[in-house]
N, C-alpha and C positions, 0 to 999 in steps of 0.2 A: 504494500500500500504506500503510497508515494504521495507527501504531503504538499501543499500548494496555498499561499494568499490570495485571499481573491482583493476585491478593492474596497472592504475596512479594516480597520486600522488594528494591528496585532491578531486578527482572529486568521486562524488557519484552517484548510480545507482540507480533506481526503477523500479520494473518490476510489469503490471500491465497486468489483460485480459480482453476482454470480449465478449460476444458472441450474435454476431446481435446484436451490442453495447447497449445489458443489462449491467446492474451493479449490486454488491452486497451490497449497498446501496441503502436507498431511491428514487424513481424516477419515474417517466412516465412509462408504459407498455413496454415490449417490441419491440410485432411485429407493429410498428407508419406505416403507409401507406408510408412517404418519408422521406430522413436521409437530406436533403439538409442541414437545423441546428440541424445537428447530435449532437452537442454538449451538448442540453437540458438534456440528459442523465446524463451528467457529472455535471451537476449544485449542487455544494456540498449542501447537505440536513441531511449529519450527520457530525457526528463531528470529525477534527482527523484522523490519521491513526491509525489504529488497532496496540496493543500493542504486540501482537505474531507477531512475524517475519515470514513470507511464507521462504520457503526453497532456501538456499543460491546458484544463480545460479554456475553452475561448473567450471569456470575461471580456466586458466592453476594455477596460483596461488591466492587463494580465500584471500581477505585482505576482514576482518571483518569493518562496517561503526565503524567511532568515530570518534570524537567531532574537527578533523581536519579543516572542513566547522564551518562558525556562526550558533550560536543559538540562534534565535529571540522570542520574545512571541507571535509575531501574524504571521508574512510574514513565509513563508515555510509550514504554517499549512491550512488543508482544511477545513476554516474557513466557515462557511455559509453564503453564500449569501446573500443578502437582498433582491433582487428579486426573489430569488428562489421561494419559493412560490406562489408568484403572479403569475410567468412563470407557473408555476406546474398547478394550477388553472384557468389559463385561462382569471385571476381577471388586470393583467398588462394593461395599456392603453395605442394604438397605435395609430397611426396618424389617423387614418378614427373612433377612439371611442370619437372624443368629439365633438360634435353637435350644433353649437349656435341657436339659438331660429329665426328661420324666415331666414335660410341659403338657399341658392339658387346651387339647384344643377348644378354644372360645367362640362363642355365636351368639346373634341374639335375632330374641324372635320382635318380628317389624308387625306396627298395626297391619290387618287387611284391612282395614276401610280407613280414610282418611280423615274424616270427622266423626265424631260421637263421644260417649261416653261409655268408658271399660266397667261394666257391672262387676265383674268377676271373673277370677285368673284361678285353675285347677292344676298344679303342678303335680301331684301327685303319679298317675302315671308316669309321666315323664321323668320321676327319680327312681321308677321302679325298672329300667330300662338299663338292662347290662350296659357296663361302661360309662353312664351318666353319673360325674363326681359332685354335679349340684348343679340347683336348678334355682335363681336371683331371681327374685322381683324387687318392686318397689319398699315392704317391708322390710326389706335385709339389709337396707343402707342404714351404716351408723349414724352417719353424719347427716347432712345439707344434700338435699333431691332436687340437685342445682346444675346446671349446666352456666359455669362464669361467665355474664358480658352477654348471658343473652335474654337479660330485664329493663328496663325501665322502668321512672319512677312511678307512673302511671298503666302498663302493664307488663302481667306477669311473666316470667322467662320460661325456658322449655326446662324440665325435670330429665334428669339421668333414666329414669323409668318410670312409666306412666303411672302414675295414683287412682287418676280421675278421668280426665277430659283428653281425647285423643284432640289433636289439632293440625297433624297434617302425615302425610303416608308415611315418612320414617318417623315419628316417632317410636323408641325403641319401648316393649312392653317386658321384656324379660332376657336374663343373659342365664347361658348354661356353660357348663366346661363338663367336658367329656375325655374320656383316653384315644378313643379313636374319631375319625370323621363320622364311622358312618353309625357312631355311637351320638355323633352331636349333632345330627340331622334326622336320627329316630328322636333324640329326648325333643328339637323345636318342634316336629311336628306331632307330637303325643300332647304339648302343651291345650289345653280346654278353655275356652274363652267365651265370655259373655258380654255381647258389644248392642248398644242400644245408636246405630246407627242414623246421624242429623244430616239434614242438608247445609253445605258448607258453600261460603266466599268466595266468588271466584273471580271475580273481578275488581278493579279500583277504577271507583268516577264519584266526583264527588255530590253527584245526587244518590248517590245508592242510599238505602233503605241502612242504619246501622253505620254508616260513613264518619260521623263523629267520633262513634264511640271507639270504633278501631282506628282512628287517626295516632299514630306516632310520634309525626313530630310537623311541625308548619313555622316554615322560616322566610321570612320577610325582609325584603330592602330594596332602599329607594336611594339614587343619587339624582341631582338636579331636578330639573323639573321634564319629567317626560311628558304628562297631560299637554305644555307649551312647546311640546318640540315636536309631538303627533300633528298640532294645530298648525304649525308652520311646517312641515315636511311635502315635501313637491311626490314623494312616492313612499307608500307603504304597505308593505308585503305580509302578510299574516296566513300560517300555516299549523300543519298539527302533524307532526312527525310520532313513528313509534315503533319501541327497539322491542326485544323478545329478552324472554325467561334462557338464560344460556348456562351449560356447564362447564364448569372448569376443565374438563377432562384431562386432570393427568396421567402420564401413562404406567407410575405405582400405587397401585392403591394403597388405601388404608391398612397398615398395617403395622404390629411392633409387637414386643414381648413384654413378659413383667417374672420378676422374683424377688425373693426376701434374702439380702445379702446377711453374712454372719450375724452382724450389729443387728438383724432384725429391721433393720430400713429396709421399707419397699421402693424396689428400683423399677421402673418404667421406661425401657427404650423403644423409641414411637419416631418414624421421622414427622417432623413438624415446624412450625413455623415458629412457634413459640414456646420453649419450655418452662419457661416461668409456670405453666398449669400446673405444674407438680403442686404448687397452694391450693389450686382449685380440687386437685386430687385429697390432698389435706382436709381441707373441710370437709368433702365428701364421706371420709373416712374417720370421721372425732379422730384425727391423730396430729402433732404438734408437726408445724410443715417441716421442721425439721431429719422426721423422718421420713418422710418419700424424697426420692431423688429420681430427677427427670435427667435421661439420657437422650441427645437426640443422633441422629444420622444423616449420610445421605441423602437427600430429597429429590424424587424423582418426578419432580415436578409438584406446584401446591398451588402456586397462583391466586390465593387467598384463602379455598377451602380450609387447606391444612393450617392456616391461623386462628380455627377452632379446634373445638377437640372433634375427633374421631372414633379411634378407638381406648382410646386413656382409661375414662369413666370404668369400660366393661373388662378390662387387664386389669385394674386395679380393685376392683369389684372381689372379682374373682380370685384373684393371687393373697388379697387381705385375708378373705374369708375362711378360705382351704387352705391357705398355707403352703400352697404349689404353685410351680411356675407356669405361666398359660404365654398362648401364642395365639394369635390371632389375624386373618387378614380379610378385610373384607370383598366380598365378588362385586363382580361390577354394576351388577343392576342394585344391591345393597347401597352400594355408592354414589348411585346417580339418585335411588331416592330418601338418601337421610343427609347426604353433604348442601351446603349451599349453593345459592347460583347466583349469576348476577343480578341485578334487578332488570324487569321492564321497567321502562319509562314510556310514558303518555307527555308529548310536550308540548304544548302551542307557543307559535315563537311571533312575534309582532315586529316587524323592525323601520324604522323611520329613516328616510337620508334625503337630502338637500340634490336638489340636479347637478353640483359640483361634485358629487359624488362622496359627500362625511356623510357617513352614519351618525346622525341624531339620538334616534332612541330606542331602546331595546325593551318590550314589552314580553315576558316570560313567565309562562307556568307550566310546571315540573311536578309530575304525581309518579311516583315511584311505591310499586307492590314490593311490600316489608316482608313476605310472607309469615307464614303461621308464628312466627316469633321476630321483639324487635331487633334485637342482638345492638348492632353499629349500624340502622338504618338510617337512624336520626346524623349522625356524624356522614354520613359519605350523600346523604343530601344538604345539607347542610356544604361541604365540601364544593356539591353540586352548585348551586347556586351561589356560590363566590366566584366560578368561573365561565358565568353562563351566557355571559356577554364575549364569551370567545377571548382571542388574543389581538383586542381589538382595542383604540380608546371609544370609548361611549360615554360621552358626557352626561347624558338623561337616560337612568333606568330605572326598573323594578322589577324584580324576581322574585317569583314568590316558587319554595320547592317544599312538598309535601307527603307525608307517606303512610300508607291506609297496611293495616294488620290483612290479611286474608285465611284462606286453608290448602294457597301454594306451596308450595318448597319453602326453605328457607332462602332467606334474600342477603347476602353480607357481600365482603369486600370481594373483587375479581379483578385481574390486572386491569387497571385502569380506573376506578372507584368512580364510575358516574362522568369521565372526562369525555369519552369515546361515544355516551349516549346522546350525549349534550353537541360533541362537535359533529355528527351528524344531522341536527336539525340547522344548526345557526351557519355549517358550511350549504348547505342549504341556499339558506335565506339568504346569504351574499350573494349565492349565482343568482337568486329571483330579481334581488334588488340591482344585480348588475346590468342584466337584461332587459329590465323594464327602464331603465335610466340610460339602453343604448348605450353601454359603457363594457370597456374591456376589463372579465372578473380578476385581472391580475393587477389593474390598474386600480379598481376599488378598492381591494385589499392593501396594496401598497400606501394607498390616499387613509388610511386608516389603524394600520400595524401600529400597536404599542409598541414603546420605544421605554428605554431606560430611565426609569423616572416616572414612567406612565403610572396611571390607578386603576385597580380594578375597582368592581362596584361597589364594594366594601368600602373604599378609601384606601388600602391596602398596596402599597407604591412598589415596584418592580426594581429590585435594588441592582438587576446584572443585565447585561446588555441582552436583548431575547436575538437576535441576529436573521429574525424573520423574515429580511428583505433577502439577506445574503443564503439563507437557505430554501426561498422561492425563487432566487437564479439560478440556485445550485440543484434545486428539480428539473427546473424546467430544460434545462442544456444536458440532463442525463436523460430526460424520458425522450428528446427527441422529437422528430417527424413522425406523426401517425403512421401506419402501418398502411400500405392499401386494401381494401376490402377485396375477398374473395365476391362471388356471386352468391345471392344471400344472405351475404354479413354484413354487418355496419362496423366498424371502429369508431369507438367515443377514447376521449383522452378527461381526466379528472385530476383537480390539484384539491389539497385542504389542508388548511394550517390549523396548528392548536398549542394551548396551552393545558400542560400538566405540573401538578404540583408535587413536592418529595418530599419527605419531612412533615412534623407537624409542631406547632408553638408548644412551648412552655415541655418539649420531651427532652427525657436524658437518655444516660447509657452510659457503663464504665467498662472500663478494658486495661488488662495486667500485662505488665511487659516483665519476664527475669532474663537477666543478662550472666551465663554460666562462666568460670573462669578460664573456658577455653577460647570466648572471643562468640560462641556461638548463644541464640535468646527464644525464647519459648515465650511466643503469646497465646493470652487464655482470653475469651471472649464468649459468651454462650452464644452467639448468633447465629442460628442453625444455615446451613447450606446449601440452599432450592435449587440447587442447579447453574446460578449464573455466576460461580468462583468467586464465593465471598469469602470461603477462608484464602483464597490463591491473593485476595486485593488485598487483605491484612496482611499477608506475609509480605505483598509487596510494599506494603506503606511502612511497613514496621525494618524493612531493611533500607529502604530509602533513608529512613532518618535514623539511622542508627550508624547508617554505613559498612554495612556486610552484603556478604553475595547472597543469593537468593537460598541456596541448596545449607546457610546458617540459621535458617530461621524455621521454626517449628511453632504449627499452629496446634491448639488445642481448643476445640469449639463443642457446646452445647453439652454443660457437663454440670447441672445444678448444682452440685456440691462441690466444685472445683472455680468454674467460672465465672468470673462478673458478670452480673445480668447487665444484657446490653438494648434488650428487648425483642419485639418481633423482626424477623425477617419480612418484611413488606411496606407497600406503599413508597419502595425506591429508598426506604429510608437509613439503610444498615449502613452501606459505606458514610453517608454524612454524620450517620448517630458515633456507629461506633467507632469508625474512621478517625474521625476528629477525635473520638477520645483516647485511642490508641495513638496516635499521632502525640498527641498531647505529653502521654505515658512514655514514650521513647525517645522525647526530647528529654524529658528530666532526664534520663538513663546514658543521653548524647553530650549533657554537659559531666557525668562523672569519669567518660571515657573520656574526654580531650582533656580533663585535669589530670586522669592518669597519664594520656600521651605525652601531654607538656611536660611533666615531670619526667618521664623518661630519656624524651629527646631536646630539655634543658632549654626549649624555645616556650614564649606567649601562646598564651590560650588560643588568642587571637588570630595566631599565625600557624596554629592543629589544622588539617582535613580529614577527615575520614571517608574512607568508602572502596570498596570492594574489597573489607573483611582487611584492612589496613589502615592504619593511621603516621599522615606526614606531615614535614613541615613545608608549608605554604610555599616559603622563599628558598627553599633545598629540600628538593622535591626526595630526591636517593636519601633522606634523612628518613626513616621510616621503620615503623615495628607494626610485627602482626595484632590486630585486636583484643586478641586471648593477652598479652604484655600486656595493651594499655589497662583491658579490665582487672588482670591482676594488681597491678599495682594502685587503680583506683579501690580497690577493695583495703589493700595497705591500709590507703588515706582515710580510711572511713565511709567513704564515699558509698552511698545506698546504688547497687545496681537492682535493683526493683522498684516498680511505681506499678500503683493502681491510680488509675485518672479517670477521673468524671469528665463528660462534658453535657452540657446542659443547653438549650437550646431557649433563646429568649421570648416571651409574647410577643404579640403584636403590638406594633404603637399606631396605627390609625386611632379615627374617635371611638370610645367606647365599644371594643373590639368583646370585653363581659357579654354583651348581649346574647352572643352567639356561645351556647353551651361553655359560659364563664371562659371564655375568650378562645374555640376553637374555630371558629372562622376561618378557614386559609391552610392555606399550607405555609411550610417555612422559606420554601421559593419555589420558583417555578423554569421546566425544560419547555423550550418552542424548539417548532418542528413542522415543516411541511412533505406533505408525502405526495406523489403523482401515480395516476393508476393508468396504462391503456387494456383496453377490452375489446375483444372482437364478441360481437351480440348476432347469433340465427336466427332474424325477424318470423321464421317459420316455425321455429320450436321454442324461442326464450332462452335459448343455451347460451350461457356468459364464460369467454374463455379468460382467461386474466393472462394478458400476453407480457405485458413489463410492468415492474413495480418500482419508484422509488422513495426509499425514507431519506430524510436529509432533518438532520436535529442540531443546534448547537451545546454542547457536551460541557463547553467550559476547557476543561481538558479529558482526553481519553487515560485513565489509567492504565488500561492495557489495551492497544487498538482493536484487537483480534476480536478481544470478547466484548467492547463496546457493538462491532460490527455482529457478530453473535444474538443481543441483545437486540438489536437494529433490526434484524431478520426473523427472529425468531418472534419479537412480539408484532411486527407485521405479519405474519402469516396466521396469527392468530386472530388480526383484526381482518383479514381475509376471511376465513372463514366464519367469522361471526355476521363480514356484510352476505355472505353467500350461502350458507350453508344453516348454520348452527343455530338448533332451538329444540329445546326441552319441551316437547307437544305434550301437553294435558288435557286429560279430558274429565272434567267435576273433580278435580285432585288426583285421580290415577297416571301417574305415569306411564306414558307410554315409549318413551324413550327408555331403553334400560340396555342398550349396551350400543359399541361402534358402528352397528347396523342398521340400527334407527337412529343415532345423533352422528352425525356426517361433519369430522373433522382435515381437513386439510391435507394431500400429501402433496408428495414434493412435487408431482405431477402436474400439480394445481397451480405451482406460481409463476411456473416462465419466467423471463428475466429478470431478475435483482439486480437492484443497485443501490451501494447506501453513498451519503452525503453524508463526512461529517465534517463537523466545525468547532473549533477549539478559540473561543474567542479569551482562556483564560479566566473567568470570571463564574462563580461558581460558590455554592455554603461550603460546600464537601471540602474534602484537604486537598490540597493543593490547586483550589479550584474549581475542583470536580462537579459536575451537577446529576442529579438522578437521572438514570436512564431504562431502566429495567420497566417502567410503566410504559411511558412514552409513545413509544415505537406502537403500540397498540391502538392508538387513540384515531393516530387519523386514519388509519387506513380501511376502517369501513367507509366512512364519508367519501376521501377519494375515491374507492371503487365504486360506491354510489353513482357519484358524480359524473365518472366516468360512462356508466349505464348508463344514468340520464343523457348525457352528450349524443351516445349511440342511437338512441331509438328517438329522441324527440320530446321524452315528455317529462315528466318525473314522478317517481317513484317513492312512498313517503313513508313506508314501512319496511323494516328487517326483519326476517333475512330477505335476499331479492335474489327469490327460486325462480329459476323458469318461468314455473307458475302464473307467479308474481308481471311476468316481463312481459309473458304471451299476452295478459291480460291486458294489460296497459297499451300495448301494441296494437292490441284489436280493438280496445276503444278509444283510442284514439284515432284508426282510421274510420271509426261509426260517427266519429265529430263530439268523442266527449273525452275523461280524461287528459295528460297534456300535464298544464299548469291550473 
C-alpha cells in the first residue's frame, strides 16, 4: 500500500484494492463460502508496505507524501500479527475448544410460544432420564433472576429463567446438564409445560393501542429555529424510510465452559465482549464477586451480540449447583432466537434548503422497536438522534428518537448502533433535495460538509478535522466510469457520507504495563479480542513507547482476576479507552528506563532514545546498551518498572449536555467516511449485482495499515448485505429465520471490486491520533448501495433490504406511472 497527499494540508492518502477481498499478500483462499469476518483477509502476514509507490492518484493538484505526518518504528507499519497464524490455521482456541475432564453437557429448554404466561414447569420426568445430572429452573437461583443492563427505571428487565411472563421466543425456561448429548436432549424434551398463550406486539407506530405504556425512552432536541427556516426554504423534501430486524450472524457461536478451581472460585470461560459479567454472575449466584472469575477468548466474531450474556447465566447455573464442570455451545437457530438484533427503524426525515443549495433545516422522527426487553435501547437512540442530521452543518433542527417495548427479539447494540439506519434515510434526502434544486448531489454535499469546529445538533463541536471533502475525491477517482450496461441491465453509481461516533463521555479503562529485567514487558488489559487484533494494537502501542521490538512484548487479555478492567470491546471504543490508558502506563515505565540508560551511558536524560529493544545516546548514536541493562539498573535506582494507569474520558461541555441520560448524548468523537457503490440492476428480474465498492474514511492515523484496511472491508461487506440481503422475517414472534439458509449473508462472490480510501489526517482521541474504525466502514455502505439502485432503475426505493423483490416492484410501477419519487 503506497501512501500519497492529496491537496490538505498534513493529511495522507492510501489507496488500496481488492477483488472478492483477495489480497496481494499472504492469506486464506479467496472464494471463503461467507465474508461475515471478512477481515481475516487483511490479517497482516507480510511485512510492510511495499517500497514502489503504485501510481499517484490524479488530484486537481497532486502534492507528493512527506514527512509532514510522524514517523514511528512500529505504529503506522503493517506489523504482523501475532494471531495471525493461529487464525490462518485454524490452530487459535475459542470458547467451545477447551474441554474439562468429566464436563456435563448444558442446554436449555426455549419458550414454544413467544408470548404468554408459564402456568407451570414439571421437571420431574426429565430427572428421571438416565444421564440427566439436573434439571434448573427458575426456583434454583440463589441469587438475583436478573439478566444485567437489561432494565430500566421504568420497565422491567429479562430474568435468567422465566418465573412468570414469557415475552418473547428465546426466553430461556429451564437449563439441564447431562453426561451425554443424547442424554440432554431426552431430559429438554421430557420437560412438561403449562403455557396460557397471549396475543403479543408486533409492531411500533405511535398510535398503537398500549404505545405509551411500552415506550422506553423519547428524546428531544431542537437547535435554531426550524419552524423559520421550513417558512423560508425554496425546497423541501419529506420522506419515510425503513431499515429491518437484522442478525449479527457471527460465525462462532455461543459458547464456553465453566468449573470450580481449587480455591472453590467458579471460573467461567465464554468468548465475549465483556467480562466484567463475572459481577452479574455474582449476584446471580449470592456469592461475593470475588469468587467467580471470568475468563475470556478468542472471539469469532460478536459484533455487539456477545456484549451480553449468552451462555454465562446457564454454565454458571449449573457448575455452582452440581459442583461439575459443564460445556456448552449453542446451535444456531438457539442463537438466532434468544441473541439480539439490530433495531428496525421507522424514520421520516423533512429537510429544508435554500436554491443556493444550504440545507436549512432538518425535521426528524426516529421510532426504533426495543424489543421484548429494554437492555441499551434508550442509549443507542439516544446516540441516534445526536447524529441525525448526518455529517452535515444544519443550522435549524429537531429530532425527536423514540423507542416502543414489543414481543420481537431483543433489540441492542450491532456494529454500527443506529448510524447506518439513520444514514440511509438522510443520504437519501440529499439526493431528493439535490435533484429537485437541479443541483449536482456532490456539489450539495460539499456546499454543506461539517468542517472542524462545526456542531452537531446537540451543540456538541467536532474537535478533528472530518476530511469529508478529501474522502469524496478520494471515492469518486477510485469508483470511476460506470461500467457499460449489458442488454437488460442498467448501471447506477451511488456515493454516501456519514458520521460515526467511538467512545462514549465520562468512560474509563485501566491497563498494567511490567517491565521484566530482561529488557522484555507483559501487558494485562481485560479487553476481550473480537477478531479485529486488539490485543496485536496493544502490543503495538505498548512497544512503540517503551521502545522494544515487537516479538518483547507479551499481551495478557481478559482474565478477571489478573487484568485491569478496561471494559467492553465495542462501539470502536477499546483502542481509545484502553489505548490511551496503556499508552499512558508505558510512558511512566519509559521515563524509568532512560534514567536507567542515562546512568549507564553517563549522558542527559534528554539526550536517551530508545527503540528496537535498545537504548542510545542521541549525539553518539554507537553509544548504546540492550534494554534488559537499562531496566536493570533502573530497578538499582529504585525506579518502579510497573504502572497500572487509568484513563478517563471527559463529559461533554456543550449547554446542558445532563439532559440526555445525565450527560450521555454523543459520543466522545466522531470517524467520516464516504463510500461509493456501482451496481448492474436486470430490469427483468430485480437482480442487483454489486460490481465495485469503495470505502474511503479518515482514520487520523492507521495503526496498523493492513488491519485498518481489514476493518474497511470487512464492515463494508457487512453493510452490503444488510442493504441487500439480510433480515430476520417474523411472523407474530416466531422466527422464521433460524439458520444460513433463510438469513442470506454475504460471500465473497457478492462484492466484486474493492477498494478502500484511507486518510490519515493525524488528528484523532485515540493514541497517537488514532480514530475508531471498526464501526464505521458499516455505516455507509447500505445507503450507497441504495443509492446506487436508485440511480439504476429511476426511482427510489425506501425500505431495506432491497430484494429483487423489492426492485421488480418499483420497476413495474413505475413504468404503470406510479412509484419513482
Amino acid at each position: 500500500m503506497s501512501p500519497f497527499r492529496n491537496h490538505s494540508k498534513n493529511r495522507r492518502l492510501s489507496y488500496s484494492r481488492a477483488k472478492g477481498l483477495s489480497t496481494d499478500r499472504e492469506g486464506p483462499p479467496e472464494n471463503l463460502p461467507f465474508s461475515r469476518r471478512a477481515f481475516y483477509a487483511k490479517i497482516p502476514l507480510s511485512r510492510a508496505r511495499p517500497t514502489t509507490p503504485r501510481r499517484t492518484p490524479s488530484f486537481q493538484t497532486p502534492i507528493p507524501w512527506s514527512d509532514a505526518m510522524p514517523s514511528y518504528d512500529l505504529v503506522g507499519k503493517s506489523n504482523i500479527r501475532y494471531d495471525a497464524i493461529p487464525k490462518s490455521d485454524g490452530s487459535v482456541p475459542y470458547g467451545e475448544d477447551h474441554l474439562p475432564d468429566g464436563a456435563l453437557h448444558c442446554g436449555v429448554l426455549f419458550t414454544p410460544v413467544p408470548y404468554g404466561r408459564l402456568k407451570s414447569i414439571d421437571t420431574a420426568a426429565a430427572e428421571r432420564i438416565p444421564g440427566v445430572a439436573a434439571v434448573l429452573t427458575a426456583k434454583d437461583i440463589p441469587g438475583k433472576n436478573f439478566r444485567f443492563g437489561s432494565n430500566t427505571a421504568t420497565h422491567e428487565g429479562q430474568p435468567v429463567l422465566v418465573e412468570d411472563m414469557i415475552e418473547f421466543t428465546g426466553d430461556a425456561l429451564a437449563v439441564v446438564g447431562a453426561e451425554t448429548r443424547d442424554a440432554l436432549e431426552a431430559g429438554i424434551a421430557a420437560i412438561k409445560l403449562e403455557i396460557e398463550a397471549r396475543e403479543g406486539v408486533w409492531t411500533t407506530r405511535h398510535g398503537d393501542k398500549s404505545a405509551e405504556e411500552r415506550r422506553v425512552c423519547d428524546f428531544e432536541v431542537t437547535r435554531g429555529d426550524p419552524k423559520g427556516a421550513f417558512a423560508e426554504a425554496d425546497v423541501i423534501i419529506e420522506r419515510t424510510y425503513e431499515t429491518q430486524l437484522a442478525e449479527h450472524a457471527f460465525l462462532e457461536p455461543a459458547s464456553g465452559t465453566s468449573w470450580i478451581e481449587e480455591d472453590g472460585v467458579l471460573t467461567i470461560r465464554v468468548g465475549t465482549q465483556l467480562i466484567e459479567y463475572y459481577r452479574a454472575m455474582a449476584m446471580m449466584l449470592a456469592v461475593p464477586q470475588s469468587r467467580v472469575r471470568h475468563l475470556g477468548t478468542y472471539v469469532g466474531g460478536g459484533f455487539g451480540a456477545k456484549g451480553m450474556l449468552t451462555v454465562e447465566p446457564y454454565l454458571a447455573l449449573l457448575t455452582h449447583l452440581t459442583r461439575r464442570p459443564a460445556h456448552m455451545a449453542m446451535g444456531r437457530e438457539e442463537g438466532f432466537r434468544s441473541t439480539s438484533k439490530k433495531h428496525p427503524f421507522v424514520m421520516r426525515y423533512r429537510t429544508a434548503a435554500s436554491k443556493e443549495g444550504k440545507i436549512l433545516a432538518v425535521e426528524a422522527d426516529v421510532i426504533g422497536d426495543a424489543g421484548a426487553y429494554p437492555y441499551k435501547s434508550n442509549l443507542f437512540l439516544l446516540g441516534g438522534m445526536c447524529i441525525a442530521t448526518g455529517p452535515y452543518e444544519v443550522p435549524n433542527a429537531e429530532v425527536r428518537c423514540h423507542g416502543y417495548l414489543t414481543n420481537n427479539p431483543i433489540t441492542n447494540a450491532m456494529r454500527g448502533v443506529g448510524s447506518n439506519q439513520l444514514c440511509f434515510a438522510y443520504e437519501n434526502q440529499m439526493n431528493l433535495v439535490a435533484e429537485a434544486l437541479g443541483m449536482d448531489p456532490f456539489e450539495l454535499r460539499r456546499r454543506n460538509f461539517l468542517q472542524k469546529g462545526g456542531q452537531l445538533v446537540t451543540g456538541q463541536k467536532i474537535e478533528y478535522g472530518p476530511g469529508l471533502e478529501e474522502c469524496l475525491d478520494g471515492a469518486i477517482k477510485a469508483l470511476g466510469e460506470p461500467a457499460k450496461p449489458a442488454p437488460g441491465k442498467r448501471i447506477g453509481q451511488g456515493f454516501a457520507a456519514n458520521i460515526t461516533g467511538y467512545g462514549r463521555p465520562m468512560d474509563s479503562a485501566e491497563a498494567a504495563v511490567h517491565m521484566e529485567p530482561d529488557g522484555s514487558a507483559v501487558v494485562r488489559v481485560s479487553a476481550p479480542d473480537i477478531g479485529a487484533g486488539q490485543g496485536a494494537t496493544l502490543q503495538t502501542l505498548a512497544a512503540e513507547s517503551l521502545g522494544l521490538r515487537l516479538d518483547q512484548v507479551s499481551t495478557r487479555l481478559s482474565d478477571s482476576a489478573s487484568s485491569p478492567l478496561s471494559g467492553i470491546t465495542a462501539g470502536s471504543r477499546q483502542t481509545l479507552m484502553a489505548g490511551n490508558a496503556l499508552k499512558l502506563a508505558a510512558e511512566e515505565i519509559r521515563k524509568s528506563l532512560v534514567k536507567g540508560a542515562a546512568t549507564l551511558l553517563e549522558a542527559s536524560e534528554n539526550d536517551i532514545r530508545l527503540g528496537g529493544g535498545e537504548a542510545w545516546v542521541s549525539s553518539a548514536p554507537d553509544r548504546r546498551v540492550p534494554m534488559g541493562q537499562a531496566a536493570g539498573e533502573a530497578k538499582k535506582m529504585g525506579e518502579s518498572l510497573h504502572c497500572t494507569h487509568g484513563y478517563n474520558m471527559p463529559g461533554h461541555e456543550y449547554e446542558n449536555p445532563e439532559r440526555y441520560m445525565g450527560g450521555l448524548g454523543g459520543w466522545a468523537d466522531y470517524t467520516f467516511g464516504v463510500h461509493a457503490s456501482e451496481v448492474e440492476v436486470d430490469i427483468d428480474t430485480g437482480e442487483v449485482n454489486l460490481l465495485k465498492h469503495v470505502a474511503a474514511h479518515e482514520v487520523g492515523i492507521a495503526l496498523n495499515p493492513t488491519s485498518v484496511e481489514g476493518q474497511f472491508e470487512g464492515g463494508a461487506v457487512m453493510g452490503i448485505g444488510y442493504a441487500l440481503h439480510e433480515e430476520m422475517t417474523m411472523t407474530e414472534g416466531d422466527c422464521r429465520s433460524q439458520s444460513f439458509h433463510e438469513y442470506l449473508i454475504p460471500t465473497s462472490s457478492d462484492v466484486g471490486d474493492f477498494k478502500n480510501v484511507v486518510l490519515e489526517g493525524g488528528e484523532g482521541a485515540g493514541p497517537y491520533g488514532a480514530r475508531g474504525v471498526g464501526e464505521p466502514p458499516c455505516n455507509n455502505a447500505p445507503a450507497a448501495v441504495a443509492l446506487a439502485i436508485n440511480d439504476a432503475i429511476g426511482a427510489i426505493i425506501y425500505e431495506l433490504p432491497i430484494t429483487p423483490e423489492r426492485v421488480f416492484r418499483t420497476i413495474r410501477e413505475k413504468k404503470n406511472g406510479g412509484g419513482g419519487h
